[in-house]
N, C-alpha and C positions, 0 to 999 in steps of 0.2 A: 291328344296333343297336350304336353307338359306347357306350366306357365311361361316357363323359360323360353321355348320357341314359339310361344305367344306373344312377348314381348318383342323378340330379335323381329318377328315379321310385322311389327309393328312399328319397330324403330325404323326398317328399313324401306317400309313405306312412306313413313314420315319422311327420312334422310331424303329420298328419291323425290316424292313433293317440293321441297323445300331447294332443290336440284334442278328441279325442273322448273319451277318459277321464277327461280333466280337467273336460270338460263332466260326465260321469255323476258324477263327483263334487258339482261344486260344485252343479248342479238342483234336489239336495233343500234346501239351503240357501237358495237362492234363492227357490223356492216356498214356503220355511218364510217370506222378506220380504215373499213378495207377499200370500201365502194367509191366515197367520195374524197378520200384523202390519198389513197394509194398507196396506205402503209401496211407493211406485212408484219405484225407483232413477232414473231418470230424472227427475222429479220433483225430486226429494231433488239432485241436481246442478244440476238447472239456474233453481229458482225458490225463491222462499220459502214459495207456497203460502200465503199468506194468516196467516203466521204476526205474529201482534199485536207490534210494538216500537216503544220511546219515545226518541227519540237513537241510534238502532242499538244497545237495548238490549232487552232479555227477561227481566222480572221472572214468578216461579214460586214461589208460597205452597205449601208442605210441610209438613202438619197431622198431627200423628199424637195418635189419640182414641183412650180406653177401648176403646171395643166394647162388645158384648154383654157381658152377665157383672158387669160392671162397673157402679159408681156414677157416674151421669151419665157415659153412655156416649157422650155428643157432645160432650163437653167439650174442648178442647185442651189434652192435654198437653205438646205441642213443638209451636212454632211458629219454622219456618225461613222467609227471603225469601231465595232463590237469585239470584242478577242476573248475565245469562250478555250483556257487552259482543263484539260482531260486531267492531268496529274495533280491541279488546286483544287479541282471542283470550284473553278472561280469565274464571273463572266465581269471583266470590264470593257467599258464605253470609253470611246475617245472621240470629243467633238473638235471640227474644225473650223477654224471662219473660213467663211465663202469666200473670202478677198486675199485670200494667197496668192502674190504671185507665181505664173508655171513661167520658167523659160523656154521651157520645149512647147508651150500650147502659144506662146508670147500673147498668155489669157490669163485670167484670174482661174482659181482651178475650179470655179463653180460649172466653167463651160465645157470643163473635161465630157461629161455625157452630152451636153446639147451638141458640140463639136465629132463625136464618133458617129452621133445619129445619122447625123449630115452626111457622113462618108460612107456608113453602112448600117441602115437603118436597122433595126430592132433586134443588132450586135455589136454595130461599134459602139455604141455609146456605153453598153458595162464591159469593154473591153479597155478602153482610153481611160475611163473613170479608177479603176481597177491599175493600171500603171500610174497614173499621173499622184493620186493617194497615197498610195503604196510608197512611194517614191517620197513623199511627205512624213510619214510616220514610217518609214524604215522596217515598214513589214510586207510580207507575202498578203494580198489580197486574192482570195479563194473564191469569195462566192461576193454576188452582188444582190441587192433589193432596191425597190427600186417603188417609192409612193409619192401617186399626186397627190398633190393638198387638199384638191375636192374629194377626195377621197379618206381622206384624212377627218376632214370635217365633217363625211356622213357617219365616219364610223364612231365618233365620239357622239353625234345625234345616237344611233344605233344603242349606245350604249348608256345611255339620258345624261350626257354630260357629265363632266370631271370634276372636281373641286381642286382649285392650283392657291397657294399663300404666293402673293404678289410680295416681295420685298418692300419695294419702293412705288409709291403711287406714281404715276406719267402722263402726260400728256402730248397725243400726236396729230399736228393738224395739218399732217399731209400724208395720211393713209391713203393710198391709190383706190380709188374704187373701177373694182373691174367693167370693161366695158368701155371703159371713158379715157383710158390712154391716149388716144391721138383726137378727142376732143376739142374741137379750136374754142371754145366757151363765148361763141359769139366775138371772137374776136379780140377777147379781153385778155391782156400781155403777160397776167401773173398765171394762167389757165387753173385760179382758184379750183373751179367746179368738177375737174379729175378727181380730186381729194375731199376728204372728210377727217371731222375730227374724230378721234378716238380717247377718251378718257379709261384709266385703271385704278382703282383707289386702292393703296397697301390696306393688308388685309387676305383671310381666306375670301375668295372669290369662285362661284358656283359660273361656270360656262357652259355654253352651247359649242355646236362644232366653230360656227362663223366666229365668236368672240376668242374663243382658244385659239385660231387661225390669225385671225388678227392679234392678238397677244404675242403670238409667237415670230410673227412675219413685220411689226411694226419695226423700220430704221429710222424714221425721224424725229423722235421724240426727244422731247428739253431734258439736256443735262443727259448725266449718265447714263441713262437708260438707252441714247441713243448710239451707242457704241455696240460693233458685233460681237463683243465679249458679252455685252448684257446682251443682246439674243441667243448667244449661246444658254445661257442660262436659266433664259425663259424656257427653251425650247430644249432643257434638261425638266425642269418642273415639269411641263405638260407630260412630257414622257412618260414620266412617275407618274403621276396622276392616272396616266391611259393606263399603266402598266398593274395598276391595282384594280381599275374597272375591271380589265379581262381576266384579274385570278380573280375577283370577286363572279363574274361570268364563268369561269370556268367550276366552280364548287357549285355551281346552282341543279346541275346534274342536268338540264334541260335540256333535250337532244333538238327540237327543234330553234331553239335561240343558237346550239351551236350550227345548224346549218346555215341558216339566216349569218351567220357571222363570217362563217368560212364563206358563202358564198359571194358576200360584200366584198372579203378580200380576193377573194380567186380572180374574181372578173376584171378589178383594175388593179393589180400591183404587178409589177415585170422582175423576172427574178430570175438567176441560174441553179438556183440552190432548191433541190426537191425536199415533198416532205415526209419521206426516208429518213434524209439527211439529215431535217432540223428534228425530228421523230430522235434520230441515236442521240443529238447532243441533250433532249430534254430527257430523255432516260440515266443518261449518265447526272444532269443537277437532280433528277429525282431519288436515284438510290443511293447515290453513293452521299457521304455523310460529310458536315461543314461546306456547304455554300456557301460564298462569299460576292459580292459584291462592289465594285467601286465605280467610281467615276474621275476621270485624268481628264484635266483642264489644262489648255494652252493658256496661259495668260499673257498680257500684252507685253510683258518683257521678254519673251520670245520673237518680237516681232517689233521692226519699225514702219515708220509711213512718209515713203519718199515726198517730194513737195509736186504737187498735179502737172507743174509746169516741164516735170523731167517727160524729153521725147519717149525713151526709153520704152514706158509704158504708155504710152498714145495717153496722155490725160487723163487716164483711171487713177479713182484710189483704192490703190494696193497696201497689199501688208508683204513685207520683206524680211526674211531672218537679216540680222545688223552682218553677219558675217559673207552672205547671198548663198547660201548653204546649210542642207541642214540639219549637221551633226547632232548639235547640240538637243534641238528638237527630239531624233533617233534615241540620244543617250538618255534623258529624262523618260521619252516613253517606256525604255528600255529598263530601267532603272524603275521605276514606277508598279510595270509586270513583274517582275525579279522579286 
């Protein structure tokens, strides 16, 4: 035997090694896509799999509600329209206040999913949520998610908490504590004892799940901060914040922290959108090239606030486009994507 196919059986021993441990590696990962994720990599490359888009576009409603525990536990607290463009490689966010008037729900639109549930439980409510939206921001809503707060808050525990830059320091001295809603506090007429105070001081600030929850869920607070613009915004921060844990989670290669993850989420998030689906959209920000990112704000000059005393609205306070329509809204988000 010459040196020459001494070497080639040597290379090709090596190659084949080097082949085969890189397989026993990657396996379990793989089977962790196929087993407990349900995705077919193949699939996921070569089709869209019946994934719903308008203009080569994929709109994705992001509700997060009370829960359990909580007063009107289907209510929406945060309401996001995700709109992930196939021909930008672009994914923008669009948040909404919860205190939009609906004419058709003769609700604010946060009741859109507590109100379907009612009618048919665990599909009316991403069905109604999904019109009454849509109808708001003048787009096709495709697919719904769908997360309680407690759940929200074990998975930033899960993930050892976020770091969020507060703007402005605030203070809230009537953060609800759960539990204690219909609390008669012995009697006493202000029902002080439902509530707690909550301090924020500007600044980076290091959270746990319950203080990012309360950060995010606080309406009472002095001065500006207490307007649902500025929870929007909070509740843009955390976002970020969450949204860098998980690529930071996701580079760690560590298959059993992703189970542990995926299994937090499987068990309480409600969703119509499989993950097939959300599989082809991150292949598509993965390969293809310039990602971009934004975030579209409603600000208050979109919006007025009728006076409490109008029948109209049964004594809620509402937010109203000044026109009772909502063109203008449609044209800016429109204009914003464009």
């Amino acid at each position: 035997m010459n040196i020459r196919k001494i070497w080639r059986k040597k290379l090709f021993l090596l190659s084949f090694t080097i082949f085969f441990i890189s397989y026993l590696i990657i396996k379990p990962y793989i089977n962790f896509i196929n087993q407990n994720l349900k995705i077919s990599l193949i699939k996921t490359l070569l089709e869209r799999n019946n994934l719903k888009t308008y203009k080569n576009q994929v709109n994705i409603l992001i509700l997060g509600i009370g829960g359990t525990n909580h007063e009107g536990p289907n209510l929406s607290d945060s309401i996001t329209v995700v709109n992930y463009n196939f021909n930008k490689n672009e994914l923008s966010s669009i948040t909404l206040p919860r205190d939009i008037w609906s004419e058709t729900l003769e609700n604010k639109i946060n009741a859109a999913y507590a109100l379907g549930e009612l009618k048919l439980p665990n599909k009316g409510g991403l069905l109604l949520a999904k019109a009454e939206i849509g109808a708001v921001v003048g787009l096709p809503i495709h697919y719904v998610i769908v997360i309680d707060f407690n759940i929200f808050k074990n998975l930033i525990d899960f993930l050892g908490g976020i770091d969020v830059k507060v703007e402005n320091s605030f203070i809230d001295k009537k953060f609800p504590i759960t539990g204690k809603e219909n609390d008669l506090c012995s009697n006493n007429n202000d029902f002080s004892c439902r509530y707690e105070t909550i301090v924020f001081n500007k600044g980076i600030n290091h959270m746990n799940g319950e203080t990012a929850l309360k950060f995010v869920r606080s309406r009472n607070a002095e001065g500006k901060e207490g307007t649902d613009f500025a929870r929007i915004k909070r509740q843009q921060k955390v976002l970020e914040a969450l949204k860098v844990k998980i690529i930071n989670l996701i580079k760690t290669f560590n298959l059993k922290k992703y189970q542990q993850f995926y299994s937090l989420i499987d068990r309480n998030v409600k969703r119509d959108i499989t993950n097939q689906q959300l599989a082809i959209i991150l292949k598509n920000i993965v390969f293809k090239k310039n990602f971009q990112q934004k975030q579209i704000v409603l600000e208050e000059d979109f919006f007025i606030n009728p006076p409490l005393t109008s029948n109209k609205y049964y004594g809620l306070w509402v937010l109203i486009p000044p026109e009772e329509n909502y063109s203008k809204i449609h044209q800016f988000i429109k204009e914003k994507l464009n």
